[in-house]
ROTIKOL-857722 format. One record per atom (N, C-alpha, C): x, y, z; chain; atom name; residue number from 1. Coordinates in nm, 3 decimals. Layout:
<pts>
+---------+---------+---------+-----+------+-----+
!       X !       Y !       Z ! mol ! atom ! seq !
+---------+---------+---------+-----+------+-----+
!       X !       Y !       Z !   A !   CA ! NUM !
...
+---------+---------+---------+-----+------+-----+
</pts>
This chain:
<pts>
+---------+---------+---------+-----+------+-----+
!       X !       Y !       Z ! mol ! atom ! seq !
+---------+---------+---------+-----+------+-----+
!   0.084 !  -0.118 !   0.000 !   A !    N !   1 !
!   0.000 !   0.000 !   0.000 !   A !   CA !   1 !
!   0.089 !   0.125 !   0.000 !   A !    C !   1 !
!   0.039 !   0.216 !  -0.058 !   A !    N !   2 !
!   0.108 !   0.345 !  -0.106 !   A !   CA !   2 !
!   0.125 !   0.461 !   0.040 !   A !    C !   2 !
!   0.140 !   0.512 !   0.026 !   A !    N !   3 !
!   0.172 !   0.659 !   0.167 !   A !   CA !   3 !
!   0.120 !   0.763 !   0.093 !   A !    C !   3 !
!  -0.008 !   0.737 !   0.139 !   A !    N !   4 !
!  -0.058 !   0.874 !   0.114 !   A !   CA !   4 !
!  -0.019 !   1.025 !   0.141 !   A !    C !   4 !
!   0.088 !   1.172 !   0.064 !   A !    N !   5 !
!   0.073 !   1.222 !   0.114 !   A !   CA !   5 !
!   0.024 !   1.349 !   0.228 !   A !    C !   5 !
!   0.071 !   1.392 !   0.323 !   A !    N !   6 !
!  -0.044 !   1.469 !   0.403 !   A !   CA !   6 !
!  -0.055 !   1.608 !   0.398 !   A !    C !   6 !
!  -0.135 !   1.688 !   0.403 !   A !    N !   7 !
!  -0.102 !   1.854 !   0.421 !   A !   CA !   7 !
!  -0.023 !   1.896 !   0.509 !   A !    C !   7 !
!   0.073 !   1.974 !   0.543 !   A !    N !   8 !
!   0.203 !   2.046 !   0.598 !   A !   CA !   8 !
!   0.081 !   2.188 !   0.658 !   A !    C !   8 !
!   0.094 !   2.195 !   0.807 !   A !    N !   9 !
!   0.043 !   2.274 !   0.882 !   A !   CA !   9 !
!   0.138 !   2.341 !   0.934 !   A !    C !   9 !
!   0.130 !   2.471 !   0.952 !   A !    N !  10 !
!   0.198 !   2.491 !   1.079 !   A !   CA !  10 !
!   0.126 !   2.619 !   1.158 !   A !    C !  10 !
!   0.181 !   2.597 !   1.306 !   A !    N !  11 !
!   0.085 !   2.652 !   1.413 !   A !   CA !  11 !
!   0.123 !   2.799 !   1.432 !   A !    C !  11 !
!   0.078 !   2.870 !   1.468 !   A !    N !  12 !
!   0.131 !   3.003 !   1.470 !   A !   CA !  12 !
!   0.258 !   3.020 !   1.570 !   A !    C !  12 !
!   0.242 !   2.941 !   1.658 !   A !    N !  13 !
!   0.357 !   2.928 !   1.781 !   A !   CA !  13 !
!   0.502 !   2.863 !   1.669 !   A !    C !  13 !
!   0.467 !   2.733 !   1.604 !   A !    N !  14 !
!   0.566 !   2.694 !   1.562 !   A !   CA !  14 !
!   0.653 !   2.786 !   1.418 !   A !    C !  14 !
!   0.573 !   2.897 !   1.388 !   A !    N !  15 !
!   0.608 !   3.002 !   1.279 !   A !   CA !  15 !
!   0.683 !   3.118 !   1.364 !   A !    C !  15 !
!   0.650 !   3.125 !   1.479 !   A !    N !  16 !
!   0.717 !   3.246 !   1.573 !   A !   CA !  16 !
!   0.855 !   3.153 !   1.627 !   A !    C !  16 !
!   0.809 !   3.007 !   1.669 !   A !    N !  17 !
!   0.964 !   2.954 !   1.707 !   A !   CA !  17 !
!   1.053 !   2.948 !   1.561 !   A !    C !  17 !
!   1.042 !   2.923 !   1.452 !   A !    N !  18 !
!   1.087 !   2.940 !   1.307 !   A !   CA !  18 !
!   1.177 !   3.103 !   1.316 !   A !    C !  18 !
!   1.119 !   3.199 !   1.351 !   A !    N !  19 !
!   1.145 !   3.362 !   1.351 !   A !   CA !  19 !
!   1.233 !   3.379 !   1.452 !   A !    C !  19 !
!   1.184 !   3.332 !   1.608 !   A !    N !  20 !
!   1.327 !   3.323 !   1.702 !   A !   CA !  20 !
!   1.431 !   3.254 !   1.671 !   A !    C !  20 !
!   1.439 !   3.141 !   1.638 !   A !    N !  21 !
!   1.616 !   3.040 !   1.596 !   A !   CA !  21 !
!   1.620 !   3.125 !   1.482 !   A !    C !  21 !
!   1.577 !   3.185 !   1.389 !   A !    N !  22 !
!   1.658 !   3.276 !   1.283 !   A !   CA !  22 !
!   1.749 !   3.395 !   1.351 !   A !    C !  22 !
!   1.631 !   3.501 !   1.412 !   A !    N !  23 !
!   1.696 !   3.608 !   1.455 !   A !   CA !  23 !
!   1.845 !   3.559 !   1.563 !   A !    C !  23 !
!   1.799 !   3.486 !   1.586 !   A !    N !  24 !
!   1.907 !   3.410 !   1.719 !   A !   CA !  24 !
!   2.072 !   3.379 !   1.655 !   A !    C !  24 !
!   2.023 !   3.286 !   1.563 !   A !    N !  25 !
!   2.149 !   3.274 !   1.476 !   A !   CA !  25 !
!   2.229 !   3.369 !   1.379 !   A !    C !  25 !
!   2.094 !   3.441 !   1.300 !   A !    N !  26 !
!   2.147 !   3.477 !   1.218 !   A !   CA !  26 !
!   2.240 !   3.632 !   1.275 !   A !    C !  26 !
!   2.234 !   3.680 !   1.429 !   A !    N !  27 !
!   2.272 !   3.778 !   1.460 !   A !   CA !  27 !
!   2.486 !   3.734 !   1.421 !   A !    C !  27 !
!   2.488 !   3.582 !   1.480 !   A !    N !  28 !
!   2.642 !   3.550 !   1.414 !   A !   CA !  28 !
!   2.653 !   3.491 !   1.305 !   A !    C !  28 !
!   2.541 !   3.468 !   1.240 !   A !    N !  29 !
!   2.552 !   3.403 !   1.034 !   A !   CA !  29 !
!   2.451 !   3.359 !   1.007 !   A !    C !  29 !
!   2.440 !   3.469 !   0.958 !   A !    N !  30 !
!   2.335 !   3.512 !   0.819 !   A !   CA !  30 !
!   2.277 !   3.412 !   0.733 !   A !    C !  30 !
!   2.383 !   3.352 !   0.655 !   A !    N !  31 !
!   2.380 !   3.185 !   0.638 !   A !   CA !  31 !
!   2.321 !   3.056 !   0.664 !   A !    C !  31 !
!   2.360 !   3.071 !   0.758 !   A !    N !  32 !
!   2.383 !   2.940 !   0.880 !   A !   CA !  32 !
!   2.202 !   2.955 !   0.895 !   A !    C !  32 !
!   2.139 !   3.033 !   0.952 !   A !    N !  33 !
!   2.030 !   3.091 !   0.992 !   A !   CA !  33 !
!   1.926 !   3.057 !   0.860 !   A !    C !  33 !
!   1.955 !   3.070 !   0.732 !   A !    N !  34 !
!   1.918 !   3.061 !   0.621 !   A !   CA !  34 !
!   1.891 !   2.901 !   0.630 !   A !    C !  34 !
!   1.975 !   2.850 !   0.625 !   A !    N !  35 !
!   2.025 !   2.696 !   0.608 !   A !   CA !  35 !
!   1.904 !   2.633 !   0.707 !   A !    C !  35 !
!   1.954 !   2.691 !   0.806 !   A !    N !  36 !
!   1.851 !   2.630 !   0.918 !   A !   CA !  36 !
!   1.707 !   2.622 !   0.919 !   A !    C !  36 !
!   1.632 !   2.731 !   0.857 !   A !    N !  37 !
!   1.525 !   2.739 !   0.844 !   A !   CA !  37 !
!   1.488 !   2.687 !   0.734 !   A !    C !  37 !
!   1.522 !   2.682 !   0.635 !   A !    N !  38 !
!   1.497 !   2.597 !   0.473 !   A !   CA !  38 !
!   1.541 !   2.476 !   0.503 !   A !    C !  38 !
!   1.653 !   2.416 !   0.600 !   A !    N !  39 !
!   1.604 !   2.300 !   0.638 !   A !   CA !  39 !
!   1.505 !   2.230 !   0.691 !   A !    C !  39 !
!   1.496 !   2.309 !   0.810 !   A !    N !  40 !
!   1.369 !   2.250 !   0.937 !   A !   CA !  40 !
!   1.219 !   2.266 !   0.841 !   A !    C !  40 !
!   1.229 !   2.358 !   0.729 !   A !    N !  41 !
!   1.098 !   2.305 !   0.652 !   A !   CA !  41 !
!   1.136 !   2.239 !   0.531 !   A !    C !  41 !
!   1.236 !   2.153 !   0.523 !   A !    N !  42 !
!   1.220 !   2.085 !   0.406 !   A !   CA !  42 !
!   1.198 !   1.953 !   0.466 !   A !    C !  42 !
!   1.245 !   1.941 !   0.611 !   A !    N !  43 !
!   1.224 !   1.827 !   0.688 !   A !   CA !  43 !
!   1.065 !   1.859 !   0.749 !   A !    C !  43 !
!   0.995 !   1.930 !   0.757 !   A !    N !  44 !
!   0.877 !   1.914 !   0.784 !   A !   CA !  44 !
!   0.782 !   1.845 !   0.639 !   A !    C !  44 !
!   0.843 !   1.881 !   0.538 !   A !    N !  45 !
!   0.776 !   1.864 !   0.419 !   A !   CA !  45 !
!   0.796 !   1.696 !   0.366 !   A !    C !  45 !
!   0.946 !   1.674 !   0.405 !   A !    N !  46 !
!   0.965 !   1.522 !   0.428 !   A !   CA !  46 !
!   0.859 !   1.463 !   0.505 !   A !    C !  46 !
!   0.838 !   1.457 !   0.616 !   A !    N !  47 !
!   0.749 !   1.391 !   0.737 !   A !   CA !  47 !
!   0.603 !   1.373 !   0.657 !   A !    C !  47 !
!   0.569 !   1.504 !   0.613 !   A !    N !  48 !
!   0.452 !   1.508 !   0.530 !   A !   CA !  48 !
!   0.410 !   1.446 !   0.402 !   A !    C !  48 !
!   0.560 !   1.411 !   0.351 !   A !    N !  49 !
!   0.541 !   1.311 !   0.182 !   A !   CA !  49 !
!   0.572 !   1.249 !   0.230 !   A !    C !  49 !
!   0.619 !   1.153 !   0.351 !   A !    N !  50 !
!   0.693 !   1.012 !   0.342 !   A !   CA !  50 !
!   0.584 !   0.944 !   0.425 !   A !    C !  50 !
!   0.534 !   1.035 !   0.550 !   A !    N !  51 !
!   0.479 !   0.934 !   0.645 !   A !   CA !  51 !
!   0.539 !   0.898 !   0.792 !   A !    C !  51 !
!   0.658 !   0.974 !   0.769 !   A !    N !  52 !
!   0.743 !   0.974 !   0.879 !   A !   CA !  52 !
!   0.687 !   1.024 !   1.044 !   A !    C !  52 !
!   0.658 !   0.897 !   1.112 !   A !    N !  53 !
!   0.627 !   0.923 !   1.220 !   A !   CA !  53 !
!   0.647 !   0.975 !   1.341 !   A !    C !  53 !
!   0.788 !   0.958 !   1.356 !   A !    N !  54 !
!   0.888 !   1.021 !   1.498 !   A !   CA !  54 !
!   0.855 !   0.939 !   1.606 !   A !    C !  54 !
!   0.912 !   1.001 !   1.719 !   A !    N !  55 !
!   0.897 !   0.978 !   1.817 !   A !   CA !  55 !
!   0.735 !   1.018 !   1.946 !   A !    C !  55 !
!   0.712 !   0.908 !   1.994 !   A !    N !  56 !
!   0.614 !   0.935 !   2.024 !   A !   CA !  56 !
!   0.672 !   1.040 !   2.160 !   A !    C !  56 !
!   0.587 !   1.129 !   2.181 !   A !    N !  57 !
!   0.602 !   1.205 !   2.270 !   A !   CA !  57 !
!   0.450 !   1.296 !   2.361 !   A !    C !  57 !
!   0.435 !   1.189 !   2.423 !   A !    N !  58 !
!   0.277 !   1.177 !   2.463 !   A !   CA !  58 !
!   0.294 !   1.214 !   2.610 !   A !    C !  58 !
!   0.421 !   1.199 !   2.674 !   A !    N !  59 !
!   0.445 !   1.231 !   2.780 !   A !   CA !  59 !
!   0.417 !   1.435 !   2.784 !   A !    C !  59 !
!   0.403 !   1.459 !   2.690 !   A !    N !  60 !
!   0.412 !   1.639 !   2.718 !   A !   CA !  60 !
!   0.313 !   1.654 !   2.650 !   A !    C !  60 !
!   0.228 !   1.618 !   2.569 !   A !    N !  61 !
!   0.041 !   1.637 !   2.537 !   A !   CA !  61 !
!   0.015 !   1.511 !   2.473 !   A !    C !  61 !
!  -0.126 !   1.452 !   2.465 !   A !    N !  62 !
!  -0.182 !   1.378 !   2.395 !   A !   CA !  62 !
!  -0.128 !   1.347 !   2.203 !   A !    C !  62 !
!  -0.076 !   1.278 !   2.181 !   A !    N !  63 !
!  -0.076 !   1.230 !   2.018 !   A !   CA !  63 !
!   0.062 !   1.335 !   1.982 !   A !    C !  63 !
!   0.122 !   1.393 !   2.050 !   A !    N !  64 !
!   0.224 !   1.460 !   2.016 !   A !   CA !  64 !
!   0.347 !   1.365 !   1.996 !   A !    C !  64 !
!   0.437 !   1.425 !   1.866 !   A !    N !  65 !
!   0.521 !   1.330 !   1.871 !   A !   CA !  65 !
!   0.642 !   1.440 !   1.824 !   A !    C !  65 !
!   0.803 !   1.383 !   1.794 !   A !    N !  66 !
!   0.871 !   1.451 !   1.761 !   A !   CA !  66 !
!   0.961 !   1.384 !   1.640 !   A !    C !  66 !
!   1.065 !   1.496 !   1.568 !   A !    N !  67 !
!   1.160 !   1.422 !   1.533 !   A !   CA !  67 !
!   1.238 !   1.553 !   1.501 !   A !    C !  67 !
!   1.415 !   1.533 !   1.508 !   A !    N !  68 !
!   1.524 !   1.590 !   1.538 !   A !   CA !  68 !
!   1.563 !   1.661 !   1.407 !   A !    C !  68 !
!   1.608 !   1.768 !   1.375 !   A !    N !  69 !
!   1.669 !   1.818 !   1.302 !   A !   CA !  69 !
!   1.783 !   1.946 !   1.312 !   A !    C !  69 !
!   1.917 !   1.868 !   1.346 !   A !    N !  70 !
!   2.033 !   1.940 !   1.386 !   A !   CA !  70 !
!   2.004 !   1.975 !   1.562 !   A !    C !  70 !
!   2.031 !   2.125 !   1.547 !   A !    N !  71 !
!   2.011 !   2.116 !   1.728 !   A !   CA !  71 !
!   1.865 !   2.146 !   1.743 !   A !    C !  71 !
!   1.753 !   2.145 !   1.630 !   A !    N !  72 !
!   1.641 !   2.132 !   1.686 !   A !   CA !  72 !
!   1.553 !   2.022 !   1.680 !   A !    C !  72 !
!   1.406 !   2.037 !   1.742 !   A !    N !  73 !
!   1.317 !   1.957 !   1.743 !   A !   CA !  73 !
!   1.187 !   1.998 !   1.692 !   A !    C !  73 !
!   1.123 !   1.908 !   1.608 !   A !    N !  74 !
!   0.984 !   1.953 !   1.543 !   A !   CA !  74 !
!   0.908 !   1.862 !   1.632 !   A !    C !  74 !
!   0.808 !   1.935 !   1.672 !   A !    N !  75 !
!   0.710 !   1.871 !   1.762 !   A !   CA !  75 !
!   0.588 !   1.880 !   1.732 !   A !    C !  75 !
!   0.526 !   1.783 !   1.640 !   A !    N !  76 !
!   0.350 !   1.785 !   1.533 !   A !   CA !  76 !
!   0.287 !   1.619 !   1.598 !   A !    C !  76 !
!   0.186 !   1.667 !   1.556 !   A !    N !  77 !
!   0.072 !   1.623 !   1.533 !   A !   CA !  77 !
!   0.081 !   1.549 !   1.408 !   A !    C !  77 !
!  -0.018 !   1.411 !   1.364 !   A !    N !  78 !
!  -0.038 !   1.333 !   1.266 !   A !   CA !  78 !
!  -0.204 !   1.337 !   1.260 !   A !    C !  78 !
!  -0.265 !   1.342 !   1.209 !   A !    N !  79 !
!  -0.415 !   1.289 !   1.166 !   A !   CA !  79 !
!  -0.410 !   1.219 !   0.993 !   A !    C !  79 !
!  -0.534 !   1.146 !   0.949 !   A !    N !  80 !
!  -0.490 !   1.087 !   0.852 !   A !   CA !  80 !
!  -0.451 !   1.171 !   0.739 !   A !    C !  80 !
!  -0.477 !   1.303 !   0.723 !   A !    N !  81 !
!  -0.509 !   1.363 !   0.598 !   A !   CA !  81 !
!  -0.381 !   1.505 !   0.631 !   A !    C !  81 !
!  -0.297 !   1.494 !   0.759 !   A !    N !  82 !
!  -0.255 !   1.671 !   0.823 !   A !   CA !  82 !
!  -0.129 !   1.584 !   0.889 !   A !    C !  82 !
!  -0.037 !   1.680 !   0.904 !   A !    N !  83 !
!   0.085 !   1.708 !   1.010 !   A !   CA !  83 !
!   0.117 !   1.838 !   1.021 !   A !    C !  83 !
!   0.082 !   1.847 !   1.122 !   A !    N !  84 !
!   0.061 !   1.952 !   1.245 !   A !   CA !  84 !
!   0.168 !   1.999 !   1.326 !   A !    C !  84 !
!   0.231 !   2.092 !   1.258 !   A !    N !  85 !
!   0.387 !   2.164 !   1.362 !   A !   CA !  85 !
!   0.326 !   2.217 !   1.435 !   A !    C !  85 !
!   0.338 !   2.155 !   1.588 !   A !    N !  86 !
!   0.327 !   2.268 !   1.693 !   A !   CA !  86 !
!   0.434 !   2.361 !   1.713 !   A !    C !  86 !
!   0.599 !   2.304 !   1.749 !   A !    N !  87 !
!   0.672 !   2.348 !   1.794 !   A !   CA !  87 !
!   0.754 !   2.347 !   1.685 !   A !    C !  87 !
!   0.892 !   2.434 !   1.729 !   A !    N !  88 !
!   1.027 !   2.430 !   1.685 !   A !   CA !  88 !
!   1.117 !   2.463 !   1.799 !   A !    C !  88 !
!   1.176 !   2.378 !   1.904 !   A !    N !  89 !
!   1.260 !   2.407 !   1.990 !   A !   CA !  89 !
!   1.381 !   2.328 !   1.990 !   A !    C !  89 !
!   1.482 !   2.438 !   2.034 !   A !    N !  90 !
!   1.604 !   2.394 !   2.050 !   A !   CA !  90 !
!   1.607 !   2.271 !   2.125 !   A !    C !  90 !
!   1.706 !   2.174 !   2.107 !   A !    N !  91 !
!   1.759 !   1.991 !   2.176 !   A !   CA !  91 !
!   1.821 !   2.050 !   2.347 !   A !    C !  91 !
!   1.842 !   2.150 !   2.333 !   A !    N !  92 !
!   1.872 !   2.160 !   2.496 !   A !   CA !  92 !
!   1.754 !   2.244 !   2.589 !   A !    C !  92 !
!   1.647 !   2.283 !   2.493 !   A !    N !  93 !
!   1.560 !   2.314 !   2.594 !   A !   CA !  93 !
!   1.468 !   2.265 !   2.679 !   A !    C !  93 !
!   1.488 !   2.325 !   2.783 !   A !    N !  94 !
!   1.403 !   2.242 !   2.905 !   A !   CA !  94 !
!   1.241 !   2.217 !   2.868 !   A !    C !  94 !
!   1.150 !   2.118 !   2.901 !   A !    N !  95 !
!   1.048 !   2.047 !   2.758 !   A !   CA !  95 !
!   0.926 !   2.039 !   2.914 !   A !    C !  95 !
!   0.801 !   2.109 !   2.890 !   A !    N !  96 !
!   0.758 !   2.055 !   2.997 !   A !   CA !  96 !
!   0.601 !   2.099 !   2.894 !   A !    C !  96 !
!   0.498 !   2.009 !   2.965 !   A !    N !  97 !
!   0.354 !   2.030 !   2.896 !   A !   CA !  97 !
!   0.315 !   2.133 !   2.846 !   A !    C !  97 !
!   0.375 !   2.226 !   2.928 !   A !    N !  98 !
!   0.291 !   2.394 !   2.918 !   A !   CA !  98 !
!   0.319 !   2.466 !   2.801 !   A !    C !  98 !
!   0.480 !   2.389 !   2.705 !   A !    N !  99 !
!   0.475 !   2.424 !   2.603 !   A !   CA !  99 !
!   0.348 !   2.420 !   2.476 !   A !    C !  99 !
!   0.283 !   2.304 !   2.496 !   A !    N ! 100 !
!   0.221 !   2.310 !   2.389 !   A !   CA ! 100 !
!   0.059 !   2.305 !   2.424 !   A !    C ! 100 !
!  -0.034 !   2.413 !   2.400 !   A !    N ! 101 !
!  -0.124 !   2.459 !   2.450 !   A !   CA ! 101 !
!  -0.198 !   2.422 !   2.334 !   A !    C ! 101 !
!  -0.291 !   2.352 !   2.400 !   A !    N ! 102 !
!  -0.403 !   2.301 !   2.274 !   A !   CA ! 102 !
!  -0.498 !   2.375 !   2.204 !   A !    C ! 102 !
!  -0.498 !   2.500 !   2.224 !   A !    N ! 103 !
!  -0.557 !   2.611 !   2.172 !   A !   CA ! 103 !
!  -0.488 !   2.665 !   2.027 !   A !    C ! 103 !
!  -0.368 !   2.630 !   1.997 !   A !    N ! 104 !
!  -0.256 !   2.662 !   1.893 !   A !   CA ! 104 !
!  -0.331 !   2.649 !   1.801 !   A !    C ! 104 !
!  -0.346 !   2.765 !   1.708 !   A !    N ! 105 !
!  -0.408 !   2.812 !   1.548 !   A !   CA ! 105 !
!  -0.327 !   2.750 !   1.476 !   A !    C ! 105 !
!  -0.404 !   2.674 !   1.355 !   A !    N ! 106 !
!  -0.249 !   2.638 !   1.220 !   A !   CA ! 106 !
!  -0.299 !   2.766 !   1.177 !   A !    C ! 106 !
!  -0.170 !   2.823 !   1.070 !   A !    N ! 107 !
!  -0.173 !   2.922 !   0.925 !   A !   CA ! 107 !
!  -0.221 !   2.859 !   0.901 !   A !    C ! 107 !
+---------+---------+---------+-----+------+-----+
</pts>
């Protein structure tokens, strides 16, 4: 059976964490900052054509899951037809429920 693929969401929180790791980086390369962000959505866009599930991560909300890209983390949602970026946080940040508030708008 084929992999259907899904629509690419993202939450308004996870478009403002996208805008902080830019400004953040790009204050020491411009570049680098570039790279980073055209990555972390070409890897969201992967997840979304392949099917790629991640890690379950149910311990910090219901059906939430993750998967790694460089020093960050994408943290979505799956339904059959959507993947759902909640987050974009850095691998060393401290991770607790309150991050991800079930009220989060997609664009």
């Amino acid at each position: 059976m084929a992999i259907r693929p899904r629509r690419l969401l993202w939450t308004e929180t996870a478009r403002a964490d996208l805008v902080d790791a830019y400004r953040y980086l790009a204050e020491l390369n411009e570049q680098a900052a570039d790279r980073l962000i055209l990555g972390l959505e070409a890897k969201a866009r992967m997840m979304a054509e392949s099917g790629l599930t991640g890690r379950d991560r149910s311990e910090l909300a219901p059906d939430v899951r993750s998967v790694a890209y460089r020093s960050r983390i994408l943290f979505f949602r799956t339904t059959p037809d959507e993947v759902i970026i909640l987050r974009v946080l850095h691998g060393h940040q401290d991770l607790s429920d309150d991050l991800f508030d079930e009220e989060q708008q997609e664009d």
